[in-house]
N, C-alpha and C positions, 0 to 999 in steps of 0.2 A: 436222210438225216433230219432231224426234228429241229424245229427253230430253238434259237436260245434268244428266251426274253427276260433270265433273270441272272444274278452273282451264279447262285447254285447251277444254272444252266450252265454254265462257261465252266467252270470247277468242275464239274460232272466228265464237258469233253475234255477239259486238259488231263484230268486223271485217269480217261480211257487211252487217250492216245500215249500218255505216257507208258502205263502197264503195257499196251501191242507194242512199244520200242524196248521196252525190260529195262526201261529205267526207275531207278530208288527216286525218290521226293530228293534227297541227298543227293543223288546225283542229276537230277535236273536242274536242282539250287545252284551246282556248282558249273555247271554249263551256262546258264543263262546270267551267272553271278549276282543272285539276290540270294537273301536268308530260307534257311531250311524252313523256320515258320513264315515265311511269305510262302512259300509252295503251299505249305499247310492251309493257311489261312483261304489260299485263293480256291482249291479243290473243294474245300467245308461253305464256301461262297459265301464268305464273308464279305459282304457289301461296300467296305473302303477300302477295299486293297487297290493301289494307287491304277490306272490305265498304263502308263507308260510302261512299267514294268510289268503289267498282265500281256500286253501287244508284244514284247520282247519274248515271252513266256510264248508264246502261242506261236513265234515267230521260227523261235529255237526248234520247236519240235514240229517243223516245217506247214504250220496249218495256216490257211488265209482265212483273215475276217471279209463276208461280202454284206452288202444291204441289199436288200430285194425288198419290194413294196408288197406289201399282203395280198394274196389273190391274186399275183401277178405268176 
């Protein structure tokens, strides 16, 4: 897996791992209960899509965020 060090990075894997569960943007909004364009927005990596609700997002479709120090 390639690091994510931007919005687009994290948008990019939440709209991978949603497509491999065969979930709609619609129905991921509706599991995680934010807005169908908060889904939108955060996959397009729009850069203020708020933390709380992305960590929920990532949470729902069972993925962890880790930090690892570069070269390590």
């Amino acid at each position: 897996m390639s690091p994510v060090r931007t919005a687009s990075d994290i948008g990019a894997a939440i709209r991978a791992e949603r497509k491999s569960q065969g979930l709609t943007q619609t129905e991921l909004a509706d599991l995680c209960g934010v807005s169908l364009s908060f889904i939108s927005n955060l996959e397009n990596g729009k850069s203020t899509t708020e933390l709380a609700k992305t960590l929920n997002v990532i949470s729902t479709l069972g993925l962890d965020v880790t930090f690892t120090k570069r070269g390590e």
